[in-house]
C-alpha positions in Angstrom: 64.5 -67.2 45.3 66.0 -70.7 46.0 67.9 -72.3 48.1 71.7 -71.5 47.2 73.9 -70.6 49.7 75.0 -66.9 48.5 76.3 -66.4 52.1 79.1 -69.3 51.5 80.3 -67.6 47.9 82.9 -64.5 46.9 81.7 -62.0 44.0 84.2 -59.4 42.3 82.2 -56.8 40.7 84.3 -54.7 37.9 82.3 -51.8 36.8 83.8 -48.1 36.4 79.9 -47.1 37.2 80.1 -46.6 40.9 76.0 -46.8 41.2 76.0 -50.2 39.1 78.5 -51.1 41.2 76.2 -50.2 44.5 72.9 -52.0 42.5 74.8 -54.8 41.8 75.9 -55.4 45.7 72.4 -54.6 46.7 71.1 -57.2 44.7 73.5 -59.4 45.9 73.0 -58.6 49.6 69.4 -59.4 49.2 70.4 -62.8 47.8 72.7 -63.5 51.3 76.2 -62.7 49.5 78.6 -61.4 52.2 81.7 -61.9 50.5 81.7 -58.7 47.6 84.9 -57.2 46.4 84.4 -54.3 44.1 86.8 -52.7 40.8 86.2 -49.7 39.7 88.2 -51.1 36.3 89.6 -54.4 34.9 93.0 -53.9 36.3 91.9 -53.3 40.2 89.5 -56.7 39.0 92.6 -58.6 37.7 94.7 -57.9 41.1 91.2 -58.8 43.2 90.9 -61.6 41.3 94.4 -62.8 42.0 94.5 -62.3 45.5 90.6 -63.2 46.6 90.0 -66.3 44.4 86.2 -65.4 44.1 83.9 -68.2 42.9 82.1 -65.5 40.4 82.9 -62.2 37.9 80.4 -60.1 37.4 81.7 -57.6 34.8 80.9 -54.7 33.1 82.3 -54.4 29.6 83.2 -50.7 28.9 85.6 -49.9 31.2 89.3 -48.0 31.7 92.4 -49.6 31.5 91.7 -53.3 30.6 87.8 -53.1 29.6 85.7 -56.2 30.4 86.3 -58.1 27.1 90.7 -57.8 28.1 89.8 -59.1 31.7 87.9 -61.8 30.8 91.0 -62.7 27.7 93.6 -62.6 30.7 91.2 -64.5 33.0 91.2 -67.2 30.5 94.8 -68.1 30.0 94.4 -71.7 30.6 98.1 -71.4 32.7 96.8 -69.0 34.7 95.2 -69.0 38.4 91.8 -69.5 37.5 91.0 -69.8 33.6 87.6 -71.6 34.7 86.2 -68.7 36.7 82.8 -68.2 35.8 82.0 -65.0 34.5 78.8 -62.8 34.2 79.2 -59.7 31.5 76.6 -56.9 32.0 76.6 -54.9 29.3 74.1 -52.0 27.3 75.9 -53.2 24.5 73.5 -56.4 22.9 74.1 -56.2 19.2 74.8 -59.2 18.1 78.4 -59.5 17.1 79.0 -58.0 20.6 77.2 -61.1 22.2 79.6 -63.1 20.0 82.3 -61.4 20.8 81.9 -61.4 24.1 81.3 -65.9 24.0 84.2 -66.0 22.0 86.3 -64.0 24.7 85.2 -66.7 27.2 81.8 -65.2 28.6 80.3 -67.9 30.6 76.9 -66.2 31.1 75.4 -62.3 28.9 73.1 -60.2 30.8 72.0 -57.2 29.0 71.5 -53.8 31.0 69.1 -52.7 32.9 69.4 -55.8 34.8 67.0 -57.1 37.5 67.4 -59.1 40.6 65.7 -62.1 39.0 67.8 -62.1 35.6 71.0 -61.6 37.7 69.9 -64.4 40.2 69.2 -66.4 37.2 72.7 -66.2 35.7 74.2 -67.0 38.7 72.3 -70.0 38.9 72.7 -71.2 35.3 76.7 -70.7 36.1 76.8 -72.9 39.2 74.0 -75.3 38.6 74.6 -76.0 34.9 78.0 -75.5 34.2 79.2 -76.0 30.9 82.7 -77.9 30.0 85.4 -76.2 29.2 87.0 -76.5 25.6 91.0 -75.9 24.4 90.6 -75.0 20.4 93.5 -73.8 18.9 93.0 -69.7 19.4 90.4 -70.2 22.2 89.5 -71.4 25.9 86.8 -71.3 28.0 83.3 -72.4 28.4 81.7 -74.3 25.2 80.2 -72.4 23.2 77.6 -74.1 22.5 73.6 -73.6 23.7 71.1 -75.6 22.1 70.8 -79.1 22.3 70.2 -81.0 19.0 69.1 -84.5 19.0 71.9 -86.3 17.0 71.8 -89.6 15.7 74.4 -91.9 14.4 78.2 -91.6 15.9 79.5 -88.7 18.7 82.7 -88.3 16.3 84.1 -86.4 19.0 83.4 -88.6 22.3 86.7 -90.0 21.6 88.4 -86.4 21.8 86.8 -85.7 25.6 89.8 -85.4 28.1 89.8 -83.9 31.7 92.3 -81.1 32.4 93.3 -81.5 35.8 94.3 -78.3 37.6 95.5 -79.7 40.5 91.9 -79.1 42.7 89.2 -80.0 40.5 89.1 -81.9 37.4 86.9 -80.6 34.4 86.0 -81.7 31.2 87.7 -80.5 28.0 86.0 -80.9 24.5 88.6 -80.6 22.1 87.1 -79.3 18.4 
């Protein structure tokens, strides 16, 4: 399936389901993951989080104590540790204003449940391969929104607003709208 080193990243898994939890680690074994911390709620996540710097959330969204949609809103404070984590929901909830919800939280990648090895790999890859800039809108942070590409023409009225936020390791870009 590729030829991304799995073995060289770190994965927190938040899910109160401890046989998601097991599914999800097996599919990540297969991929060569090693480095899997697992939450059996968004709290345990947030401390994991905190201490392990992991490169990728994988998140359930119904959960105790701080559910999935909470943990990605802290995750997301742009002063925190690491508002630009990348973050995988998994959810059995796919209506759509819980897909909304869930982008407008800060989502960087859906995935519907039952998952498969393949759409989970895919996420993963669409995460680290293709990542999308960052925006600061007044009442929002995270990934941009937007997914389809539209062929504009005339004037990017917004080049001019494109900044980089530097966090002090990487720089990233931030599209302010």
């Amino acid at each position: 399936m590729g030829s991304m080193h799995f073995d060289r990243m770190r994965f927190v898994i938040a899910d109160d389901n401890a046989h998601m939890r097991r599914i999800i680690r097996a599919i990540l074994h297969s991929l060569g993951a090693r480095e899997i911390h697992e939450a059996e709620d968004g709290a345990v996540a947030l401390e994991m989080i905190e201490n392990q710097q992991p490169d990728i959330l994988i998140t359930d969204w119904v959960m105790p104590v701080i559910d999935g949609i909470e943990l990605v809103q802290f995750i997301r404070n742009p002063k925190g540790r690491c508002p630009f984590l990348p973050i995988i929901m998994l959810t059995g909830h796919t209506e759509k204003r819980r897909i909304q919800e869930a982008r407008d939280a800060g989502v960087t990648e859906f995935l519907a449940k039952p998952i498969s090895a393949t759409s989970l790999y895919e996420r993963i890859i669409s995460v680290v391969e293709m990542p999308r800039p960052f925006v600061k809108a007044k009442g929002y942070f995270g990934p941009c929104r937007r997914r389809q590409v539209k062929n504009h023409k005339g004037q990017n009225r917004r080049e001019k607003d494109n900044v980089i936020i530097d966090d002090g390791e990487d720089a990233h870009t931030q599209i302010m709208v």
